[in-house]
C-alpha positions as CSV (number, residue, x, y, z in Angstrom):
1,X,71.9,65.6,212.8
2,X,74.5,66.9,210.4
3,X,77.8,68.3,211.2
4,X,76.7,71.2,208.9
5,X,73.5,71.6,210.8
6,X,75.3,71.2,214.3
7,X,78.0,73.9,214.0
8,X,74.9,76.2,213.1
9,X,72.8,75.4,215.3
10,X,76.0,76.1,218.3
11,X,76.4,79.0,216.5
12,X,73.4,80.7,216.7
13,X,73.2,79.6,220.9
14,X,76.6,81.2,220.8
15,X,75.5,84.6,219.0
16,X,72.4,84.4,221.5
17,X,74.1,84.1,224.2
18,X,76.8,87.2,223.9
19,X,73.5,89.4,222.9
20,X,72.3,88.6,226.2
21,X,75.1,89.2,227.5
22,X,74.6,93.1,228.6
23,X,71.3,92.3,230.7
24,X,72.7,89.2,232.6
25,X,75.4,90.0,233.6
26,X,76.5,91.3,236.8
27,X,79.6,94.2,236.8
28,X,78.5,94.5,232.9
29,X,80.8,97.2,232.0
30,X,84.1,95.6,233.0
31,X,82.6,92.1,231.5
32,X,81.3,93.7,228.4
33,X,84.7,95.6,227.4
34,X,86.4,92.3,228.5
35,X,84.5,90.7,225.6
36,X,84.6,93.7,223.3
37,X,88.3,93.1,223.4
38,X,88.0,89.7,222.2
39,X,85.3,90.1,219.7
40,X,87.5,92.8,217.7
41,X,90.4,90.9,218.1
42,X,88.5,87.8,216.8
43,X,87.7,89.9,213.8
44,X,91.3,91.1,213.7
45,X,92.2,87.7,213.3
46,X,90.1,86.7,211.1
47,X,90.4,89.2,208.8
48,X,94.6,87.9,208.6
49,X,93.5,84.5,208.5
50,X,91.9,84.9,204.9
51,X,95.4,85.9,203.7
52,X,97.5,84.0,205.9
53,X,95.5,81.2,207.0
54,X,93.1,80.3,203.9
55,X,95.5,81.5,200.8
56,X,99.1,81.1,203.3
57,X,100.0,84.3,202.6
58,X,102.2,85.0,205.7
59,X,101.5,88.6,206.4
60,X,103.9,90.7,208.9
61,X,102.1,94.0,208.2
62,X,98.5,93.8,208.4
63,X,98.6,96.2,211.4
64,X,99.2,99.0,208.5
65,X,95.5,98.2,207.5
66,X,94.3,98.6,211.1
67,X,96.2,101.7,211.6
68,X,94.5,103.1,208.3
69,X,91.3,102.4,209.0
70,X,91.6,103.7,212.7
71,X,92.9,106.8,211.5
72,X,90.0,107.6,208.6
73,X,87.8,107.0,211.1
74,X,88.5,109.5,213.6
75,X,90.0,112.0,210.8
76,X,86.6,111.5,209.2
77,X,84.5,111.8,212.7
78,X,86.3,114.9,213.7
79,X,84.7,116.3,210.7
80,X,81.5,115.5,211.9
81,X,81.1,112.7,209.3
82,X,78.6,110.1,211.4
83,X,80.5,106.8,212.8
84,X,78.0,104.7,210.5
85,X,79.7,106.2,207.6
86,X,83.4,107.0,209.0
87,X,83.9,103.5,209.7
88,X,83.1,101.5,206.5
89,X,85.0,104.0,204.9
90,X,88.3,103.4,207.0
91,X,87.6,99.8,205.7
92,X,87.6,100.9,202.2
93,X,90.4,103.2,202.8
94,X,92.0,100.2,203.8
95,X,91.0,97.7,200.8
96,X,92.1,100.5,198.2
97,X,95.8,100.4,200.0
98,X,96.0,96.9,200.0
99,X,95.2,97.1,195.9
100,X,98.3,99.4,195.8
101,X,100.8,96.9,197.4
102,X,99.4,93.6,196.7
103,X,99.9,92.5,193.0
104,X,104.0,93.5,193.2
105,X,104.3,92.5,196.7
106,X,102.7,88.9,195.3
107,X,105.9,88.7,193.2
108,X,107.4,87.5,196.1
109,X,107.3,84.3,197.6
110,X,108.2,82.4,201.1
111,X,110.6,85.0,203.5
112,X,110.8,87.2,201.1
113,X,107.1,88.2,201.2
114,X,107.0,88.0,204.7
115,X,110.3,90.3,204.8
116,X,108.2,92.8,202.3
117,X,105.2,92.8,204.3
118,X,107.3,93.8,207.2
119,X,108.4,96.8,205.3
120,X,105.5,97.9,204.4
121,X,103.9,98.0,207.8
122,X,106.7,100.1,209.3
123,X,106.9,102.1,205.8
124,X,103.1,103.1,206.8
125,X,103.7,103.5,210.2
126,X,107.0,105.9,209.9
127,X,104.5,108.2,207.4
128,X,101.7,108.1,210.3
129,X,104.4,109.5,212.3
130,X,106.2,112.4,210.5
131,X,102.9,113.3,208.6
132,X,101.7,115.4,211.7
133,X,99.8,118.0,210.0
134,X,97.1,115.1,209.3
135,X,97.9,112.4,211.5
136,X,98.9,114.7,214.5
137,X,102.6,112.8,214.8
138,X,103.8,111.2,218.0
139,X,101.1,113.4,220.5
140,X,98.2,110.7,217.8
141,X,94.6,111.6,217.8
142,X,92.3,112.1,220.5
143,X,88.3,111.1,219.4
144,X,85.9,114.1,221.2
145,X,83.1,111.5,221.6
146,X,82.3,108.1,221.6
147,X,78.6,106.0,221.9
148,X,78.8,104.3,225.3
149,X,79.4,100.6,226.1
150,X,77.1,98.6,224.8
151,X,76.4,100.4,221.5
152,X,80.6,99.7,221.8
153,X,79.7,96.4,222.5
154,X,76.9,95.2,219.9
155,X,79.3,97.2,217.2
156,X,82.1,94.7,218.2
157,X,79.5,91.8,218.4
158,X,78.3,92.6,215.0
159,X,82.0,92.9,213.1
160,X,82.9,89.2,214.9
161,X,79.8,88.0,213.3
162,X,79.9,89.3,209.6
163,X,84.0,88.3,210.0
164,X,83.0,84.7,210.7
165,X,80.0,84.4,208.0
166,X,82.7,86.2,205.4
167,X,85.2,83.1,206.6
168,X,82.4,80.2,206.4
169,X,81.6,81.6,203.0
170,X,84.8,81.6,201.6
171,X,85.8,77.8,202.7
172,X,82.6,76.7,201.2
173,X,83.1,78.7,198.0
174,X,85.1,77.8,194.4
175,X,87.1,81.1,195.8
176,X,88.1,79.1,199.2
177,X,89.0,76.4,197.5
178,X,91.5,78.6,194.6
179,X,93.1,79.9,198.0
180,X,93.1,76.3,199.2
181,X,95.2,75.3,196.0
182,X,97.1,78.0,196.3
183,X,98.2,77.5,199.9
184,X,98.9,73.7,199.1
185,X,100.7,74.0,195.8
186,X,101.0,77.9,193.8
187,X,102.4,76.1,190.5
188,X,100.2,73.1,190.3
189,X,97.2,75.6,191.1
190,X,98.1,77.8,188.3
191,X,98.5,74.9,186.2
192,X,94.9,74.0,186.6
193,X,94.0,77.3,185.6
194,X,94.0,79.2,189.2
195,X,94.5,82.6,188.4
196,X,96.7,83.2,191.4
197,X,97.8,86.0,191.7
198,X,94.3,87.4,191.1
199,X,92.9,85.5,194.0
200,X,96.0,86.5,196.4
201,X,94.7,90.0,195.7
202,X,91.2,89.4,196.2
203,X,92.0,87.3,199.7
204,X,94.0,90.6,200.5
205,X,91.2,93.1,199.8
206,X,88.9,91.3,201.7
207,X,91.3,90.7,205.0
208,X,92.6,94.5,204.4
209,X,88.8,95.4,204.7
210,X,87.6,93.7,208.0
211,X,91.2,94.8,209.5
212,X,89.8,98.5,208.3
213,X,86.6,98.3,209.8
214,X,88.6,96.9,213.0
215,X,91.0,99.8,213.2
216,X,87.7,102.0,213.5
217,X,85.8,100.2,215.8
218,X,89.3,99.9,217.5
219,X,89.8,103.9,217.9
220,X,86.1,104.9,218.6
221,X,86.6,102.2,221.9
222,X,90.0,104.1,222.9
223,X,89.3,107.5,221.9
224,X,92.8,108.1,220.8
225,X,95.0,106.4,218.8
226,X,98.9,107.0,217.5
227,X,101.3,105.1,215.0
228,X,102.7,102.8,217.9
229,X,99.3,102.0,218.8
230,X,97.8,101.3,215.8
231,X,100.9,100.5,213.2
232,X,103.2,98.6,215.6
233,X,105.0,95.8,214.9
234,X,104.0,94.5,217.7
235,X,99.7,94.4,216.9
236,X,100.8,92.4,213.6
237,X,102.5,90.3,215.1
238,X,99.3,89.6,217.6
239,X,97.0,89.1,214.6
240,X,99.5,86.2,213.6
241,X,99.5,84.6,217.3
242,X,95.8,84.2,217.7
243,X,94.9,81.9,214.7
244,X,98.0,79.9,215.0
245,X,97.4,79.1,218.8
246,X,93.4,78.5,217.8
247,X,93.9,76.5,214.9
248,X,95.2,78.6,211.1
249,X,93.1,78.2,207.9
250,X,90.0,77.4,210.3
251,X,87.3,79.8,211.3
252,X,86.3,79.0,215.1
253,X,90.2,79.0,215.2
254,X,90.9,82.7,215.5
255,X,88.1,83.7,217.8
256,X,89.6,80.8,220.0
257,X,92.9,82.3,219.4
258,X,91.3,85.7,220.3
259,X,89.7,84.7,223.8
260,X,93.1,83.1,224.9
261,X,95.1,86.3,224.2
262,X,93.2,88.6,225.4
263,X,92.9,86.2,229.1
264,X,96.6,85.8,229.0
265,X,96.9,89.7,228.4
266,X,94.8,90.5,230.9
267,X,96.5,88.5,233.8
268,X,99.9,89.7,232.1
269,X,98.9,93.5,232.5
270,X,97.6,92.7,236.3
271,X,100.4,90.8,237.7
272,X,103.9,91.1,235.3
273,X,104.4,94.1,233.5
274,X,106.1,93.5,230.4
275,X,106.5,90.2,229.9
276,X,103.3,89.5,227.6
277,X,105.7,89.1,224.2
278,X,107.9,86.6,226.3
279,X,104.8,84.5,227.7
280,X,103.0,84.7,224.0
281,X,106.2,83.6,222.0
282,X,106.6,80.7,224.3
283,X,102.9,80.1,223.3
284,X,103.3,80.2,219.9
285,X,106.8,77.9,219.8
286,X,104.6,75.4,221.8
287,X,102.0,75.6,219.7
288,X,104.3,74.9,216.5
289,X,106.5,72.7,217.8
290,X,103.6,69.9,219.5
291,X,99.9,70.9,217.3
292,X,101.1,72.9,214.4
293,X,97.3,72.7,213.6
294,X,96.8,74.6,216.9
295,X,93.8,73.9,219.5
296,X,91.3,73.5,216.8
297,X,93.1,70.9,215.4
298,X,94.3,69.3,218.9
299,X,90.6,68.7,219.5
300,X,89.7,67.0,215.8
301,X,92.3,64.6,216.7
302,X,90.7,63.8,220.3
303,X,87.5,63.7,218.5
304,X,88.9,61.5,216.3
305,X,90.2,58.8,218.3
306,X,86.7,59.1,220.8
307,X,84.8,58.2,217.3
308,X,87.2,56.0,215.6
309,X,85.8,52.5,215.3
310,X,87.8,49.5,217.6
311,X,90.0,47.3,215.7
312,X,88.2,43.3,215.8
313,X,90.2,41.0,218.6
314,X,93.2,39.4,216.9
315,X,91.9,35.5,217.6
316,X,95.6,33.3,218.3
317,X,96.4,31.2,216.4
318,X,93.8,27.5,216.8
319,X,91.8,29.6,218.9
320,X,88.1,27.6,218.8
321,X,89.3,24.9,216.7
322,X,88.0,21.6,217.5
């Protein structure tokens, strides 16, 4: 059977599976907003993987688009727009800012973007914070109502999903393999006629989008949100420590990244308070310093060696002769 075929086949056991999930298993409502948790952080992840991982595009600020999203949507539902509507328009909300920043931020390359990207996401959050008469200041938004559970649940399910087909498509498309220039070379792509800058953007509309739609699904879940919660520092820099522990520029490698981070955040919250930015930046210095690839990329190798063919005896020399 072919690789191709394979990974399909797993995947649609997979997407099986966690739709079952709500009528199999026991103490469902703690399980399913366990897995909630890691589906929208999948997606979260994924979404800064198309920029950061596919097109190397380190971002610092992608919680801005998060925070953007989550706060159309619940601006937009207090209105008594329906959640159908509010949240594919905190996406878009989302996709029209990143078309404001991206082609000058672009200009800059290496630290510097990164530095920029770092501005703009506290740039956004400070506004979120001292705009009160919309955004409601430090005292955030509180959401009146919310579906329950597993409407919760199948919403999260569904945005994991479409994140990973948008990924597949894109390493399998002309477009993946621009970003795929790009990441490896930006000059010797735009000397083969890459228009770079042009893809950068459209790799940043596409990851600003999916973070959109995850800051909604990410506020009707909580029921409140506020600039710390939704435009910290500290949610960017999570989107960046869940590909590169699962494997960067790969797309099981996020959702991998995903289910590790919310497990370690989970025991983290239950037994030592305030340590979870110590624990994951020990992860993440591991990860780079012994399998820069990350897990993904640790278990190609194994599989690599398991398959590899062995090397014919070395015969000594007169061995048989006579």
């Amino acid at each position: 059977m072919p690789a191709t075929v394979r990974k399909l086949v797993a995947g649609l056991v997979l997407l099986a599976a966690a739709a079952a999930v709500p009528a199999v298993v026991p103490g469902w409502e703690y399980a399913l907003d366990t897995l909630f948790i890691v589906y929208l952080y999948g997606a979260l992840a994924l979404g800064w993987n198309i920029l950061g991982g596919f097109a190397g595009q380190i971002s610092f600020g992608h919680a801005a688009f998060v925070g953007i999203g989550a706060y159309a949507t619940a601006l937009l539902a207090g209105r008594g727009i329906p959640l159908w509507l509010a949240i594919p328009a905190g996406g878009l909300l989302a996709a029209a800012f990143s078309l404001a920043i991206g082609p000058p931020t672009f200009r800059l390359r290496g630290p510097y973007f990164a530095i920029a990207t770092i501005g703009i996401g506290e740039a956004t959050r400070l506004i979120a914070l001292n705009w009160t008469a919309l955004t409601g200041g430090a005292s955030g938004l509180t959401l009146a109502f919310a579906p329950g559970i597993v409407p919760q649940y199948y919403g999260a399910l569904a945005l994991c999903t479409g994140a990973v087909l948008l990924s597949w498509w894109i390493v399998t498309s002309r477009f993946g393999m621009a970003l795929a220039a790009i990441r490896s070379d930006p000059e010797a792509a735009a000397t083969l006629g890459v228009q770079t800058t042009i893809a950068k953007t459209q790799a940043l509309l596409l990851s600003a989008f999916v973070c959109g739609l995850g800051g909604g699904v990410y506020a009707i879940h909580y029921l409140f949100i506020s600039p710390d919660s939704v435009f910290g520092f500290s949610l960017s820099i999570s989107l960046i420590i869940m590909p590169i522990v699962g494997g960067i520029g790969t797309v099981a490698g996020p959702v991998l990244g995903s289910v590790i981070y919310t497990f370690i955040r989970e025991q983290l919250e239950a037994n030592f308070q305030n340590l979870d930015l110590l624990a994951f930046g020990l992860l993440l210095m591991a990860i780079v310093l012994f399998e820069p690839l990350g897990l993904i990329g640790a278990f190609d190798r194994f599989t690599r060696k398991r398959t590899a063919p062995m090397p014919p005896p070395v015969r000594s020399a007169g061995a048989g002769d006579g």
